[in-house]
Phi, psi and omega in degrees: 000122147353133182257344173264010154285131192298122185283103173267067166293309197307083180314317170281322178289323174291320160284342183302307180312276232308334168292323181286297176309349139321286222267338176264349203224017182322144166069337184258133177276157156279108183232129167292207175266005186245026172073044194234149182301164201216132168280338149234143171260170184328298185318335187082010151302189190227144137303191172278304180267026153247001131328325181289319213256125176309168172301317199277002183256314169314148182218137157316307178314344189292342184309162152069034204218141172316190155272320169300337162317298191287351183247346167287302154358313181100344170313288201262145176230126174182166171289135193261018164261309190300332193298313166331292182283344182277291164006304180256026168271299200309288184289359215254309209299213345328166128233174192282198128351304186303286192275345163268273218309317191282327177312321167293336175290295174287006146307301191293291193318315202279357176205030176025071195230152199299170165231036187293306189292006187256315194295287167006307191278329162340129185231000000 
């Protein structure tokens, strides 16, 4: 591992973020200047998983590269398939309300992680 990478080891802690900045930011993208999702955008959004990487840890290099990319890379060090499905839920949509919550459930089964702080955000 990078000693200097961000760390997402914490799987439950990556997931917490990442159901509440779903669930608050629904519909809205990070988008660069050529319109491709960005973990930071032109607009000064965040993606889901550049939401995860502090200001002062980010690098321009990480654009234009998967997550998975970023943990081969060495930027990130965490599993980069569950980074993977949070990621593409974020990029995948819109979707409704409904359906990122339910997307977010079957992330939490496949890796057995609580979902008290998700049930929380049910609206």
């Amino acid at each position: 591992m990078n000693i200097n990478a961000v760390n997402l080891q914490d799987k439950q802690k990556v997931y917490d973020r990442a159901c509440k900045f779903l669930l608050d930011e629904i519909f809205k993208k990070s988008i660069n200047g050529h319109g491709y999702c960005a973990y930071r955008g032109l607009d000064g959004l965040k993606c889901v998983i550049g939401d995860q990487i502090d200001d002062s840890e980010y690098d321009p290099k990480m654009e234009n590269n998967t997550v998975r990319c970023l943990v081969n890379m060495g930027f990130v060090s965490g599993d980069s398939c569950f980074l993977d499905k949070i990621q593409i839920i974020h990029d995948s949509g819109p979707f409704s309300y409904k359906e990122i919550f339910n997307e977010l459930k079957v992330i939490a089964n496949q890796y057995n992680l609580k979902t008290d702080k998700l049930e929380k955000l049910n609206k």
